[in-house]
C-alpha positions in Angstrom: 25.2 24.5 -15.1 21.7 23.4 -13.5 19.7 20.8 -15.1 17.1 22.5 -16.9 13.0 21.3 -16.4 10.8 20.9 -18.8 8.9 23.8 -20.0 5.9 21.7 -19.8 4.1 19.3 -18.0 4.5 18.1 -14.3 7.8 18.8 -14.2 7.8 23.1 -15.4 8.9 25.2 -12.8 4.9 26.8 -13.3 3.8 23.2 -12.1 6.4 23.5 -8.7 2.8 24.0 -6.1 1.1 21.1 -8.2 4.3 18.8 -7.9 4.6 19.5 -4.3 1.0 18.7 -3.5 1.6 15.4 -5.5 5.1 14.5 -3.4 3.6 15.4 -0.4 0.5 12.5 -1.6 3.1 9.8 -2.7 5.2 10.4 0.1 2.1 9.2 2.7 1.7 6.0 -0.1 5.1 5.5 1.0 4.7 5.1 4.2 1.5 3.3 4.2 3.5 0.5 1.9 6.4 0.3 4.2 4.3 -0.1 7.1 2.0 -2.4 5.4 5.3 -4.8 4.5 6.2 -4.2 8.4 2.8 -5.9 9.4 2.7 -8.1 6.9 6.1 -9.4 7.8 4.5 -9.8 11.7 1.5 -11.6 10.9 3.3 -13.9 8.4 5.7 -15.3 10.7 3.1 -14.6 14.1 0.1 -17.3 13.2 -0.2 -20.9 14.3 -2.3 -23.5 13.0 -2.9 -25.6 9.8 -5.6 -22.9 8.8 -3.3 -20.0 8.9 -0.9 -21.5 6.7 -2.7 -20.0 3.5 -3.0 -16.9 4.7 0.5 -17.1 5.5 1.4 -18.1 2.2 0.1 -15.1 1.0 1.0 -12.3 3.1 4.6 -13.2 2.5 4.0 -13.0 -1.6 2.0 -10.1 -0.5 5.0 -8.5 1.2 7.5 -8.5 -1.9 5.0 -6.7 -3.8 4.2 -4.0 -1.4 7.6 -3.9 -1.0 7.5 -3.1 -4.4 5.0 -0.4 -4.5 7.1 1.3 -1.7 10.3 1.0 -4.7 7.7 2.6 -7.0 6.7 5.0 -4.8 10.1 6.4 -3.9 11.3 6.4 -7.3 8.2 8.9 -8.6 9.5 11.1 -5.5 12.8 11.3 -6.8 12.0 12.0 -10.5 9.6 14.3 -9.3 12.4 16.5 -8.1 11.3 15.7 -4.7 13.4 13.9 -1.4 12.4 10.0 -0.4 11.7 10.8 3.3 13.5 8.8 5.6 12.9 6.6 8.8 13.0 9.8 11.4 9.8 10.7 9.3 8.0 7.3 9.8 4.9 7.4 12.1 2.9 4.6 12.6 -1.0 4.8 11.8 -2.7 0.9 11.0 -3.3 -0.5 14.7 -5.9 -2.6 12.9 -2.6 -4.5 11.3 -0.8 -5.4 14.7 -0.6 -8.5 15.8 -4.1 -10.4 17.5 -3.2 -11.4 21.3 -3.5 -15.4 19.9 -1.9 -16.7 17.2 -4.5 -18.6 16.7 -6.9 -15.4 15.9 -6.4 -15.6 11.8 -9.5 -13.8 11.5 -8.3 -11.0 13.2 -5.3 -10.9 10.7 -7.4 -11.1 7.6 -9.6 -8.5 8.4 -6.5 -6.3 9.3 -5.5 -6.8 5.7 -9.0 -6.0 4.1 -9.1 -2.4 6.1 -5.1 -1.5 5.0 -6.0 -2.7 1.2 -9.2 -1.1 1.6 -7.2 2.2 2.9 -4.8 1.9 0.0 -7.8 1.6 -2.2 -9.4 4.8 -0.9 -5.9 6.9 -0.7 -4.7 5.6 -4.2 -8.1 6.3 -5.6 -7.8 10.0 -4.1 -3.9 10.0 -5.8 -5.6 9.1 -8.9 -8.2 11.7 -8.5 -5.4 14.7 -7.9 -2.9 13.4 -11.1 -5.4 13.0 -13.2 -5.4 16.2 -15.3 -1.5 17.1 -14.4 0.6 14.3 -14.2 -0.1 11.2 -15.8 3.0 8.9 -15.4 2.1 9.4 -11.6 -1.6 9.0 -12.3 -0.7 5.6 -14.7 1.4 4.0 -11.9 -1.1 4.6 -9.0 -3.7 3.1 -11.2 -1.2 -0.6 -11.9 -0.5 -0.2 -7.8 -4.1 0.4 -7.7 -5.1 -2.9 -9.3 -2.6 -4.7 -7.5 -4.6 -3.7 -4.2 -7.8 -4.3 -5.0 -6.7 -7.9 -5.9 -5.4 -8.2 -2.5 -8.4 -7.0 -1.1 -10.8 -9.7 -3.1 -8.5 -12.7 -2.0 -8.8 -11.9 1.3 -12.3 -10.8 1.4 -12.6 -14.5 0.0 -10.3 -15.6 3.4 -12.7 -14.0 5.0 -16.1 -15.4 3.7 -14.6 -19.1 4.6 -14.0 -18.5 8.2 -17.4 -16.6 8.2 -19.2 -19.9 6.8 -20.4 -22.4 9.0 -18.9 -26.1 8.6 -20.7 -28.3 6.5 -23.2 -31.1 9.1 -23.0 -34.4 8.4 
């Protein structure tokens, strides 16, 4: 005997077009999180020099909890009635994450981050948008990941400002 759905809610059988729509949208946050943990590892391991130990320090905190939002992600999928894509499915989009030509080029790495938190940002904010009328345990996750992001962001926009400012003169 076939589990039955709820009569009401994200999960009816009314709500099937809405929940697709909505799988289809987590689905891409899945991918952007698993590739964001793939960079991440790269330029945590990649960088040379005393400077870039910071950042490094962070991207590989920052790794366990994108890592984490890709768990999240794939878990909504599933209760969502829908399938957790696999790796055939992966295609890579965030050239601004790969790897600078010197390991030396830390600036290159933290602006990388800002544009994929800043993508997450904009994507999750769209996620939001769509679950916010239909599906709110989607729409109160994506808000938590949300946070979590724009955290990132304002750390490394703060990265950034330091290599922007000019060394104190004597």
């Amino acid at each position: 005997m076939p589990a039955m759905k709820s009569s009401s809610g994200i999960l009816a059988d009314d709500m099937r077009e809405e929940r697709d729509g909505i799988i289809k949208m987590l689905s891409k946050a899945y991918w952007m999180e698993i590739e964001t943990v793939m960079s991440y590892i790269a330029n945590s391991v990649n960088p040379d020099g005393v400077r870039a130990q910071e950042i490094i320090a962070s991207l590989r905190e920052d790794i366990q909890e994108e890592l984490g939002h890709a768990t999240q992600f794939a878990n909504r999928i599933k209760e969502l009635y829908g399938v957790v894509p696999g790796s055939m499915d992966f295609k890579a989009e965030q050239s601004y994450l790969q790897p600078p030509k010197h390991q030396s080029d830390i600036v290159h790495v933290v602006k990388g981050v800002i544009a994929a938190e800043t993508g997450a940002i904009d994507y999750y904010n769209e996620i939001i948008q769509a679950t916010d009328e239909s599906d709110p345990v989607t729409n109160d996750m994506v808000i938590a990941i949300l946070h979590d992001e724009e955290r990132h962001r304002r750390l490394f926009e703060g990265f950034l400002r330091e290599y922007d400012e000019e060394p104190p003169r004597s």
